[in-house]
N, C-alpha and C positions, 0 to 999 in steps of 0.2 A: 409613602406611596406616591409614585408618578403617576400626573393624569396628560394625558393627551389634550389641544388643543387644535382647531386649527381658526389662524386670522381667516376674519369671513371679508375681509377684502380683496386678496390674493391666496387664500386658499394654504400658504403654506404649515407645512406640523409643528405644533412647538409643544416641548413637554413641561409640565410643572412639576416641582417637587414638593415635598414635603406641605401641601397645602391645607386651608383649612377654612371654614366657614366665613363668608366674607363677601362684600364687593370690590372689585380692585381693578385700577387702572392700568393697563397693558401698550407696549408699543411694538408693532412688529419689526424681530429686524432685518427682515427684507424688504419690506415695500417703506417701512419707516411709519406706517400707519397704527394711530390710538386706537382704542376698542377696551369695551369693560368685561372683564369675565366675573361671572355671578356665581359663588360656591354655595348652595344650598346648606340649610342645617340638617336635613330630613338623613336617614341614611336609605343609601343607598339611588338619590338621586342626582340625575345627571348636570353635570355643569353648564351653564349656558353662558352664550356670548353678546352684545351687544352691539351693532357696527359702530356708532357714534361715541364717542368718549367725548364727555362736559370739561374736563380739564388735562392738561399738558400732564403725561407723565413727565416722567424726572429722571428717569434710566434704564439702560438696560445692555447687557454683556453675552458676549459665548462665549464656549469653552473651547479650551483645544482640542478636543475631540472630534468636534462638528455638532454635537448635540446643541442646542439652543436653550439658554434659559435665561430668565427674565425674572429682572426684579419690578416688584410690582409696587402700589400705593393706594391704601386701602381709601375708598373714599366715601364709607359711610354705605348705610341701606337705607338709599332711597329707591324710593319703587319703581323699577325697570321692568318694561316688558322682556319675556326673557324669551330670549331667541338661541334656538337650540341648534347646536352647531353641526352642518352634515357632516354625513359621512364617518362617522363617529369609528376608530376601531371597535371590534370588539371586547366588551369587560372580562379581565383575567378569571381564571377558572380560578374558583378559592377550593384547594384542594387540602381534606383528610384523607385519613385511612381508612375508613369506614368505605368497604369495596363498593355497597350500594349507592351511596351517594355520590363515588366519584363515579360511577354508572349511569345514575342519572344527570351529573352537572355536564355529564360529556353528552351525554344523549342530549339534551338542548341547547347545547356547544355546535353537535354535528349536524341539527336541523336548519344552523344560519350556512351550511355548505352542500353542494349539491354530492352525489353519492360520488364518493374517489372509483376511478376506474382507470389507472393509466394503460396503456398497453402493454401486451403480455410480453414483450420485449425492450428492456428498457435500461441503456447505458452500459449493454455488455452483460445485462440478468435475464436472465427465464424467469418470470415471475409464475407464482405455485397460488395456495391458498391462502387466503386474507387471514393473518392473525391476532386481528384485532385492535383496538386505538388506543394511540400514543398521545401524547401531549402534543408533538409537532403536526397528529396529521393521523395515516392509517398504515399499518405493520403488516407486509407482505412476507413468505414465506421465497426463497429468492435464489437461484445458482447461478454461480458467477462461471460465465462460459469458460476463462483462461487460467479456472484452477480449479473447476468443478466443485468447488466446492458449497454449500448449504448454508447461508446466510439468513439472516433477515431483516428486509428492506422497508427502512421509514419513510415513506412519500410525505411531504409537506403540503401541507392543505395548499393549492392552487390561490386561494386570497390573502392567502400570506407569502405566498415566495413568489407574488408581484409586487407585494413591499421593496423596492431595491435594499432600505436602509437594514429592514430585518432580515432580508438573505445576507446582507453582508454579515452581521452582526454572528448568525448563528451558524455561518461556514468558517469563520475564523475559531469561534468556539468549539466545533467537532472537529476543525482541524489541529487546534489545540490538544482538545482529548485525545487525538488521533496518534499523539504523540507520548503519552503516559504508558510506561509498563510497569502489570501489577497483578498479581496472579487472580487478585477473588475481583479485576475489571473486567468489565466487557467493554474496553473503549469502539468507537466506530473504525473500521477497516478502507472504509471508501467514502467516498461524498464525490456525487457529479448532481450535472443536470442534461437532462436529454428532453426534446422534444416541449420545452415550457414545463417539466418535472423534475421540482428539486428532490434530492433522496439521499438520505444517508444507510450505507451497509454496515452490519455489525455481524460479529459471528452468532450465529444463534446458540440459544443455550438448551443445556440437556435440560431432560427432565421434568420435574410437574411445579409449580412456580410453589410458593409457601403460602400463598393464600388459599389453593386447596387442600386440602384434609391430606389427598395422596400425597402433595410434597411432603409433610409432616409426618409419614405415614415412619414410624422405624425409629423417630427421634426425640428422646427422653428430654426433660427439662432442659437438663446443661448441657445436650449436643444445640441446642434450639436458642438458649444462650450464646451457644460459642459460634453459632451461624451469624446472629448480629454483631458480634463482635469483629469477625473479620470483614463485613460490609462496613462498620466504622472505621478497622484500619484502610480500607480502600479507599472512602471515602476522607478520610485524614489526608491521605497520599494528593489525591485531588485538589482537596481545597487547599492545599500547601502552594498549589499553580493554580490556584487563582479559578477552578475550575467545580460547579455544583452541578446538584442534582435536578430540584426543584421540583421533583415528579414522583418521591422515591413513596415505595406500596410495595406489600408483600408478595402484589402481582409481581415485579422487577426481579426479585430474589430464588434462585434455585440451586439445586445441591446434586451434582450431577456421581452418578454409578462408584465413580472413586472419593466422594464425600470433599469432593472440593465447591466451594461454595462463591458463588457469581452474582454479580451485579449488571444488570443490563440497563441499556438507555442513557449513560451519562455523556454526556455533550451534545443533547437534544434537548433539552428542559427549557431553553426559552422562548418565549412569545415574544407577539410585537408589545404590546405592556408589558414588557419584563424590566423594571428600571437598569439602566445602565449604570456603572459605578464612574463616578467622574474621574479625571487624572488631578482634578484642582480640586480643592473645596466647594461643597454645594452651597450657593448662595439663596437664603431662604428668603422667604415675605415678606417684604416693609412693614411694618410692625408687629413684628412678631416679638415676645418678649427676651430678653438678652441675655439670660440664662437657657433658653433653649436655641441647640445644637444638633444641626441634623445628622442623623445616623446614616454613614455610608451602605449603600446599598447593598456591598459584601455582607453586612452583618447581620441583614436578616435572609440572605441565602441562607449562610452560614447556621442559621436559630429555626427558619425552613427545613432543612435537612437534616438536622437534629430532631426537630420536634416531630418529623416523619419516621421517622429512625424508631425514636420514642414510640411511636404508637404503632408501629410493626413488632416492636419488640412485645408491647403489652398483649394485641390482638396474635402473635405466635403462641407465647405462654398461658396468659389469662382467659383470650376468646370472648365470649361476652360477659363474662363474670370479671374482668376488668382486673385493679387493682386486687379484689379479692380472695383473685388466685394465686397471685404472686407473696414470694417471703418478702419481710420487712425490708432486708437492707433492698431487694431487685426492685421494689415497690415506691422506697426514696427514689434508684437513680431513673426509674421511670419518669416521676413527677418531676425533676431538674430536667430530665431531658424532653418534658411535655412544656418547662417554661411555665409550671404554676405560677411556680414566686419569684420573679421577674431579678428579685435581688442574690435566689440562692440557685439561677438554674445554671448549664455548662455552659463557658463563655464558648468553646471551640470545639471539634472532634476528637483532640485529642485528649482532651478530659474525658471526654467519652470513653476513649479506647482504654485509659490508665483506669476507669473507676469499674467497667464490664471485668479487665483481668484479674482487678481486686476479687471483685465477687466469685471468680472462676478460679482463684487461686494461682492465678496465670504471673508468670514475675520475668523481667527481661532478662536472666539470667538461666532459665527454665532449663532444667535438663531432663532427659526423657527417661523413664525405669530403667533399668536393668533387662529386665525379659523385652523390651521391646531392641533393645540393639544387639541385643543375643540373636533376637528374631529375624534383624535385618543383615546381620553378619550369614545364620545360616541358612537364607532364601539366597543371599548371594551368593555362596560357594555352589548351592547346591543351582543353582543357574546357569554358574561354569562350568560343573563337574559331570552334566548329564552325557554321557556318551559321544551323541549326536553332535554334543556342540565339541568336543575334544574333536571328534571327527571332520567340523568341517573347514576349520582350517586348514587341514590336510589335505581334503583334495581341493580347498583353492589353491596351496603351493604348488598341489600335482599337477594341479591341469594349466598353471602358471609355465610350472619348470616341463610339460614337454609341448606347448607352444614355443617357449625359448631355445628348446631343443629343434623344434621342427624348424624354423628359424634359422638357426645357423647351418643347420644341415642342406636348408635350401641355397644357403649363402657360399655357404665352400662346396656344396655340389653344381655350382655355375648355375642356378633356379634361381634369381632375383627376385622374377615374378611371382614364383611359390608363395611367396610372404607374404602377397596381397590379402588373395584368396585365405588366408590362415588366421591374419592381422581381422580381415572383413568378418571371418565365422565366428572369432569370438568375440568382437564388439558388439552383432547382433544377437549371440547368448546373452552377454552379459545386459543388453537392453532389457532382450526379455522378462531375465531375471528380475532386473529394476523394477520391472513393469508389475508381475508376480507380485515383491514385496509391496509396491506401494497400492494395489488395490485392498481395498478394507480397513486401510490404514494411512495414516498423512507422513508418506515417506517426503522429505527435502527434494530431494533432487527433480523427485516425478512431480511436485507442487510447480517449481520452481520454473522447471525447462518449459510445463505447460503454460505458465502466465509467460516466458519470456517468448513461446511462439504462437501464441494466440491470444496474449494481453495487446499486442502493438497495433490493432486497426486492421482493418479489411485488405490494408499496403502489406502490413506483416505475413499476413497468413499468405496472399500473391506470394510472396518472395520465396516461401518455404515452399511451397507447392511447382512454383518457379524452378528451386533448386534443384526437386526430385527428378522435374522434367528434365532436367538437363541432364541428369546422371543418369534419366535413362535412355536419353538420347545416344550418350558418349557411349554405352556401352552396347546398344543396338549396333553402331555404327563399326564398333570393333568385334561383334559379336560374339561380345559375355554375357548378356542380356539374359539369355538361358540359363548358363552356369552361376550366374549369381542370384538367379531365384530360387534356382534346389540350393543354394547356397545359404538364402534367406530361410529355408524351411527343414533343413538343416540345422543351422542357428537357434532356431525360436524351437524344434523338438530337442536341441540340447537344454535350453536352456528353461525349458517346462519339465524334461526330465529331473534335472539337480532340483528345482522348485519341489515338485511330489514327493521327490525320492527322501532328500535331505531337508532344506526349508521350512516346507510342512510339517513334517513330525516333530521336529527340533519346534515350531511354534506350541505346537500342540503339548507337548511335553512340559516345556516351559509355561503352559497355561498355569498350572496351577499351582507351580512355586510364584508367580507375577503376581496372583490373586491371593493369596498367604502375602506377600509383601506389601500390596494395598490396603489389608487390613489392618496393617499396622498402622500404615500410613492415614488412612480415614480414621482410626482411632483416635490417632493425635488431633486430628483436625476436631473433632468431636469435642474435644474436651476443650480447646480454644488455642492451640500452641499456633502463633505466628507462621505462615507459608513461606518465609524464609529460613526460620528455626527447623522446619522438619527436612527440607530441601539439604540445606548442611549438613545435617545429619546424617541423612541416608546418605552423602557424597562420604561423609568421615568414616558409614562403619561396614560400606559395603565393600571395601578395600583396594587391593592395588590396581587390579581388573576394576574400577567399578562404573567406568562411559557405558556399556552397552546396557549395564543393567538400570541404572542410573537415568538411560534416555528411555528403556522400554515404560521407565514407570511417567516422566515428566516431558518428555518429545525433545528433540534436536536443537531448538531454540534454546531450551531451560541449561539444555548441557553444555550450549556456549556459552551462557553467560556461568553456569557452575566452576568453568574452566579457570572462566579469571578471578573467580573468589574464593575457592577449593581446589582448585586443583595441584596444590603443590604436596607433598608430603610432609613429613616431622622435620626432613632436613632438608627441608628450601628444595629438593630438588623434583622437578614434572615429573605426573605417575605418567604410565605407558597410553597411548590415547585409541582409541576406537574407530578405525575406520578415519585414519587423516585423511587420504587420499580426496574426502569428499571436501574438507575446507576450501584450498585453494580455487575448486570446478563453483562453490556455491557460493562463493566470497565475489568473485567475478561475474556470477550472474545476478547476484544480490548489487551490486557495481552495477551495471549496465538495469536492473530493473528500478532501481531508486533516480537514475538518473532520465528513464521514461516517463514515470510519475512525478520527477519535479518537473518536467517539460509544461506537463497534463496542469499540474496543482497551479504553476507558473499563470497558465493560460486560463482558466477557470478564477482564480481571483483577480486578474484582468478586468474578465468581463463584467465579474459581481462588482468591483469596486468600483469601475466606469460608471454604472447604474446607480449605485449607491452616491456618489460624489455628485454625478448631474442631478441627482433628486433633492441632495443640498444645495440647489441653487450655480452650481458650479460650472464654467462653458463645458463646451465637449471639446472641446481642444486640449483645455488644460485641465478637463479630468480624464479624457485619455493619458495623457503624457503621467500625471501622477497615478493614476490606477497602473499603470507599467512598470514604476518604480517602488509601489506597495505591493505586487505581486514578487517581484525580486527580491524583496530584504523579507518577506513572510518566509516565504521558502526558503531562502539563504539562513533564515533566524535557525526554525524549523532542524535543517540539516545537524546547524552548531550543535546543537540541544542535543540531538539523537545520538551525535558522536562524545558530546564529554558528561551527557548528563545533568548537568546546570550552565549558568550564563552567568554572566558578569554584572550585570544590574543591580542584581540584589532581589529584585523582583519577581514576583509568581508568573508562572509560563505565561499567562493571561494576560495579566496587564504588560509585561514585557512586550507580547505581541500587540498590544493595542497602541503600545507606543512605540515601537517599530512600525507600524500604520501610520502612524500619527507625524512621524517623523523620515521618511525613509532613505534618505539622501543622507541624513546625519548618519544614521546606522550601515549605510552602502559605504560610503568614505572613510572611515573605521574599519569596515572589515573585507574591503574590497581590495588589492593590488592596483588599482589602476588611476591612472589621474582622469580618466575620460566620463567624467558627470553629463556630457554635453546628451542632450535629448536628442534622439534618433526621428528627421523629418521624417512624412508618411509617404514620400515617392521610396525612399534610401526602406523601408520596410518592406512594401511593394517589390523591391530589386531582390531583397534579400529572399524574401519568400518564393519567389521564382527562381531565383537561384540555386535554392536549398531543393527544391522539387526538379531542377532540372538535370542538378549534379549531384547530388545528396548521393549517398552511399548505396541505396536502394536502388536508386535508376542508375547507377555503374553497373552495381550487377545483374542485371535485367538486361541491360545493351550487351555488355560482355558476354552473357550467356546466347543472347542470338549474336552476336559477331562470330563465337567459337560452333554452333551448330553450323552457320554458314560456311565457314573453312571446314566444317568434317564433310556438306555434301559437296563441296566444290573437287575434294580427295578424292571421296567416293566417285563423283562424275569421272573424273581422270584415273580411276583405279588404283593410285596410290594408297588406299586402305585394303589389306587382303586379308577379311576378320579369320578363315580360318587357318591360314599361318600361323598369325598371332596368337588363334587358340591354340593348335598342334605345338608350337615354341613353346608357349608356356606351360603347357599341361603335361610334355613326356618328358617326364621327371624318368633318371638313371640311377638305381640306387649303387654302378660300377663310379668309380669317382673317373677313372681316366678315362671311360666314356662320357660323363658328365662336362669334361675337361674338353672332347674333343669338341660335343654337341654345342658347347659356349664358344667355341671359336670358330664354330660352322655359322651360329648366327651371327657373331659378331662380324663375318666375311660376307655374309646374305648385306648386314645390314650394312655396311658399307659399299656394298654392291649398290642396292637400292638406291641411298642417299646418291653416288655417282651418278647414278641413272637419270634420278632427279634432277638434279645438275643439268647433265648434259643435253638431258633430253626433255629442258623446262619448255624448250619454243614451241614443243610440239602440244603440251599440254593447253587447254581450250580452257578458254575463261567463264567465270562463273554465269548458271543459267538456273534464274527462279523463275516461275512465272509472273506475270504482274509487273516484271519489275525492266523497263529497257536495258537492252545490250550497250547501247551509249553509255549508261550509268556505271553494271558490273564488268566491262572491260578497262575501267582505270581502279580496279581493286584487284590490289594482288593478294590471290587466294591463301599463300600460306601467308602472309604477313595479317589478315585476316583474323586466324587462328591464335596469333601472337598479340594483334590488339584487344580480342579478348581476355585473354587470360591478364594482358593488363588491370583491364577495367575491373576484371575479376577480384583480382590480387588487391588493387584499391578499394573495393567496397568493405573490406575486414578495418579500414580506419576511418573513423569517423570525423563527420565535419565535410566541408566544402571544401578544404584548404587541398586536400590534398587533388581534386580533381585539376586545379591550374600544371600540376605534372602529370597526371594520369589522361588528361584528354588529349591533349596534343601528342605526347606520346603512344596513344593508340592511333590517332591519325597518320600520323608520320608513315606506322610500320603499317596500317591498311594502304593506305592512296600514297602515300610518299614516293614508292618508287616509281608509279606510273607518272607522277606528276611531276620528278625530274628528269626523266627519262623513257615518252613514250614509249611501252612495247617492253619495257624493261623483262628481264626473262627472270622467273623465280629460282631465288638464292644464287642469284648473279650478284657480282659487285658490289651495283647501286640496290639492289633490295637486301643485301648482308649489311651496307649503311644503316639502310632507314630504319633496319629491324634491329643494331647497333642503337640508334638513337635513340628511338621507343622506349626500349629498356633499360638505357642510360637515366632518362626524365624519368623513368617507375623509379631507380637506385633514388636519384635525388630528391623523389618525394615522399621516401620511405624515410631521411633523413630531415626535410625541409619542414615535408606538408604535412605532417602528422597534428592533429588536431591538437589544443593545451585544453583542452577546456576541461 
């Protein structure tokens, strides 16, 4: 057990380990100051310190970690006034399973804290109704604005996420967890802090938790069995990375509608008392005897979380009649996993998981009946075979092949523009459509687009709302504005029609072969068959079709990863896949969203570990400089992991990441490309963040898009825009082709007429007039070059980075002010303004090639 100290000279924390009744000499080692710490016999009484120490200690050490410990030298009980050390954390909750007593050790847990009330908006959540207390704090009910979706949010008690040391400790840990996939986890989904509230997000779970009667309500002995057993293969999966419970209660556990079975709260379960496990050996207490060796701190997580496990398992079967109610053999592996007899109980979870399948009949080899792959063969056919679904691939190829049709017809009838209007009506169907399917259900794509336009900051949502502006500007100004809203309403009545018409019925239909096929699939679960074993299965027997049935039962995530471990047939070759089209669109927004939130994660371990390092005594110079370089290889680690699955170390996610902390420059130099270690001064960051906000891809398009509104009224002043030409051109479609023929060389004769005109008659056209803004100013912009500097800037905001603004800025300048500024008065699409608007877009080519971001 680690006890907390602090030197009553300078205040600083020091922990001790494995301690034990005693007086003992201590040196601090920051101030270098003696003092005697007094360990009582009594239990449960508190340690006390002394300021004056009678004799010289004789040593003392840290670890690589940062923790502090200290070897001490016992010297004897003689009678010391005992001086009780402030400020004291508070003592770990010593938590059973018995629900009332961890009810009441929290209830006088929560009375040393004033009542949690963050606000009701917090780090991008709607906070809902309180769900009651967690180990870190208090459990809110919580939607996250950029996916809508229904979480729930852990807030961390306020006097502990002033800890710097323990905010650090236990956001490396939920970001750890954050990175395990495992069907019966609930790992955390998020961790910020906003407004002095630290909080971690997790998905919330279905259903009535297993500590009420209702969870249990429907599940016979061995389903109730086979529920604990797959919370020990998740928690096996865990502790294998280094990663525990420490909290785990029947409250945690629920078995949601399709009998899949969940684990909530893991990589939340530490306190600031929660011993840390060292990277070196713990060095115990000057004379302590030499046969005993301290136990790393893994290893009673490790015998914590088992003997938790244990006593869920008993309070699910037995209730209060205990052992009594269980058979013999369920009754041993109880008392091993309670840690009776210290010599015969499980060393690890995976004895756990081998000795539950014993009892359950469960073998890694398991194959499933007969009637249930019959069952899953013909839920599957008959999933393909319904009518409705033969039907609607058909008319997506129909309404495919005469858009293609309309299409070319608009192409070899001289109607180019045709195919806007055709292109636009059925993108906003198929929106629609989108939209349709993913209400009431977690469709990819509608998740996805919504985190990627309304996860990125209050800047994000501007830009989008920025865009729309524009697009309806461009079209006021041409005057489609009108035809493209019956256009949009149009759109969204097609694409609500196919929803009702076809979608719907086909869902409905489909209900109850879905529901026939989950029963099989909860059966299995029931009885204890591994969540990787049934997942196979169903991929093996539901056949050559089997993505879409496949994802309706396990979602879109489960079916990527099925893909690379099922998905091939008997002879090595890919079965037909479901709906590709969406890989490449979700793989790229998946790309650009992971690379927002390591921006995020980047910056958030920053600041935790600047705080955490200056609380170890450390300057702020050079715990800035290193908290910037533990932020980088966390995330960097992080990324590895998530792409190949393990690391190179050898080591558990955990402690790999603590020595990645620990170390980060080693581990940056190793897996970085680049020779450049050199630390970045703080004017050179200064520059860069100004930079990044002044040219950044975001303020390109935002300038661009008023440069090109500006060149549309400077048109309109001069009459150069004649919206209903342009509508009359576009819209009298000829279904005679040699009239079609004629009408396309009548405009192409207009529109060279025009552009001539233009030309000729630029002297006469009058220079831009806004209000607000002097004539002095917009008489050295040339209006259409104007137009062309936009769509530069435009065109630049699609590559990311700053790089590529050094050819995107100046080439908008050029082609706005360049020609006035080589040639007062210059006339538009003279000459010298066919140069500058030549050069403009020469620098967009070269920075299409130069500047394009590597990162």
């Amino acid at each position: 057990m680690a006890t907390p100290i602090e030197c009553p000279h300078c205040r600083n924390s020091i922990t001790i380990k494995d301690i034990r009744p005693g007086h003992f000499q201590l040196k601090c080692p920051r101030c270098d100051t003696s003092f005697v710490l007094i360990i009582p016999s009594e239990s449960g009484a508190s340690p006390s310190v002394l300021a004056a120490a009678p004799t010289p200690i004789l040593a003392s050490s840290q670890r690589q970690d940062g923790e502090l410990g200290v070897v001490a030298e016992e010297i004897g009980t003689p009678e010391v006034p005992k001086i009780l050390a402030s400020a004291f954390p508070t003592p770990p909750i010593e938590h059973d399973d018995n629900d009332d007593t961890i009810e009441d050790q929290r209830k006088r847990e929560e009375s040393l804290d004033p009542p949690l009330q963050p606000p009701r908006s917090l780090g991008g959540y709607r906070l809902g109704r309180r769900i009651g207390l967690v180990r870190v704090g208090t459990a809110f009910e919580a939607r996250q604005r950029s996916t809508g979706l229904d979480l729930a949010l852990a807030v961390i008690k306020p006097r502990w996420s002033a800890i710097p040391v323990y905010l650090s400790r236990i956001a490396r840990e939920a970001f750890a967890a954050a990175q395990l996939k495992h069907p019966n986890l609930l790992p955390p989904l998020d961790w910020n802090i906003d407004r002095g509230f630290a909080f971690v997000a997790s998905e919330a779970l279905e259903g009535t938790p297993l500590s009420d009667p209702g969870g249990r309500e429907g599940l016979d002995r061995k389903a109730r069995v086979a529920a604990i057993l797959h919370v020990a293969r998740a928690l096996k999966r865990a502790h294998e990375q280094g990663i525990y419970h420490r909290d785990l209660s029947l409250k945690k556990i629920r078995i949601d509608q399709d009998g899949l079975t969940r684990l909530a709260d893991l990589g939340i379960g530490l306190t600031p008392e929660t011993a840390e496990a060292p990277t070196t050996p713990a060095i115990p207490l000057a004379g302590a005897p030499p046969t005993m060796v301290p136990e790393p701190a893994t290893a009673g997580f490790i015998r914590q979380d088992i003997s938790s496990l244990g006593r869920s398992l008993q309070g699910l079967i037995g209730g209060n009649l205990g052992d009594r109610a269980l058979s013999p053999s369920l009754a041993a592996i109880t008392r091993k996993m309670l840690g009776e007899n210290p010599e015969a109980r499980f060393s690890d979870m995976g004895t756990v998981v081998r000795a539950l399948e014993a009892e359950l009949a469960m073998t890694a080899s398991f194959i499933p009946r007969e009637e249930d792959a019959r069952a899953i063969e013909t839920e599957a056919r008959s999933f393909h075979d319904l009518p409705l679904a033969r039907l609607r691939p058909k008319v997506t190829l129909g309404t495919l092949g005469l858009l293609g049709l309309f299409v070319a017809m608009a192409l070899l009838g001289g109607k180019p523009l045709m195919t806007l209007p055709a292109l636009g009506l059925a993108a906003i169907g198929w929106t629609t459509l989108t939209l349709f399917r993913g209400h009431g259900s977690r469709n990819p794509i509608v998740e996805r687009v919504r985190a990627l336009l309304l996860g990125g900051g209050p800047g994000n949502v501007f830009t989008t709302l920025a865009t729309v502006a524009l697009v309806v500007v461009v079209l006021t100004f041409t005057g489609h504005l009108g035809f493209w809203i019956f256009l949009a309403v149009l759109g969204i009545g097609l694409g609500s029609a196919y929803h009702f018409a076809v979608d719907r019925p086909l869902q409905q239909a489909r209900g109850e072969v879905v529901e026939r096929a989950r029963l099989v699939v909860r059966g299995l679960r029931r009885i204890g068959v591994d969540e990787d074993t049934i997942r196979g299965f169903v991929c093996r027997q539901a056949g050559t079709d089997w993505e879409e049935f496949y994802e309706t039962l396990f979602g879109y995530d489960a079916l990527r990863s099925a893909r690379r471990r099922w998905g091939l047939d008997a002879g090595g070759k890919r079965r037909p896949r479901f709906a590709r089209w969406r890989d490449p669109i979700l793989d790229a927004i998946d790309t650009r969203l992971e690379f927002r939130r390591g921006l995020r994660d980047r910056a958030l371990f920053e600041m935790i570990e600047e705080r955490a390092l200056e609380a170890r005594g450390i300057n702020l110079l050079t715990a800035r400089r290193k908290a910037r370089r533990i932020s980088e290889a966390l995330v960097l680690f992080a990324r590895q992991f998530r792409t190949t699955g393990d690391h190179e170390s050898g080591l558990s996610l955990m402690d790999a990441l603590n020595r990645v902390a620990a170390r980060p420059d080693d581990y940056l130099t190793t897996h970085i490309e680049s020779d450049d270690q050199k630390t970045t001064p703080a004017w050179r960051e200064a520059l860069d963040f100004l930079t990044r906000t002044v040219f950044g891809p975001r303020t390109r398009f935002l300038a661009g898009g008023v440069l090109l509104a500006g060149s549309l009224v400077w048109m309109h002043q001069n009459n150069l825009i004649q919206p209903e030409a342009i509508k009359n051109a576009g819209m009298n479609v000829s279904n005679d082709h040699e009239k079609a023929l004629e009408d396309a060389q009548k405009i192409g004769r207009e529109t060279v007429a025009n552009v001539k005109g233009v030309v000729s008659g630029a002297t006469r056209t009058k220079q831009l007039e806004i209000d607000g803004i002097s004539p002095e100013l917009t008489r050295r912009i040339d209006g259409f070059g104007l137009g062309v500097a936009g769509l530069i800037l435009i065109g630049s905001s699609f590559f990311r980075g700053t790089r590529f603004a050094i050819f995107a800025v100046p080439g908008a300048l050029i082609a706005a002010i360049g020609p006035h500024l080589a040639e007062p008065g210059a006339r538009t699409l003279g000459m010298t303004s066919l140069i500058a608007l030549a050069i403009g877009a020469g620098l967009f080519g070269l920075g299409v090639v130069f500047g394009r971001s590597r990162e």
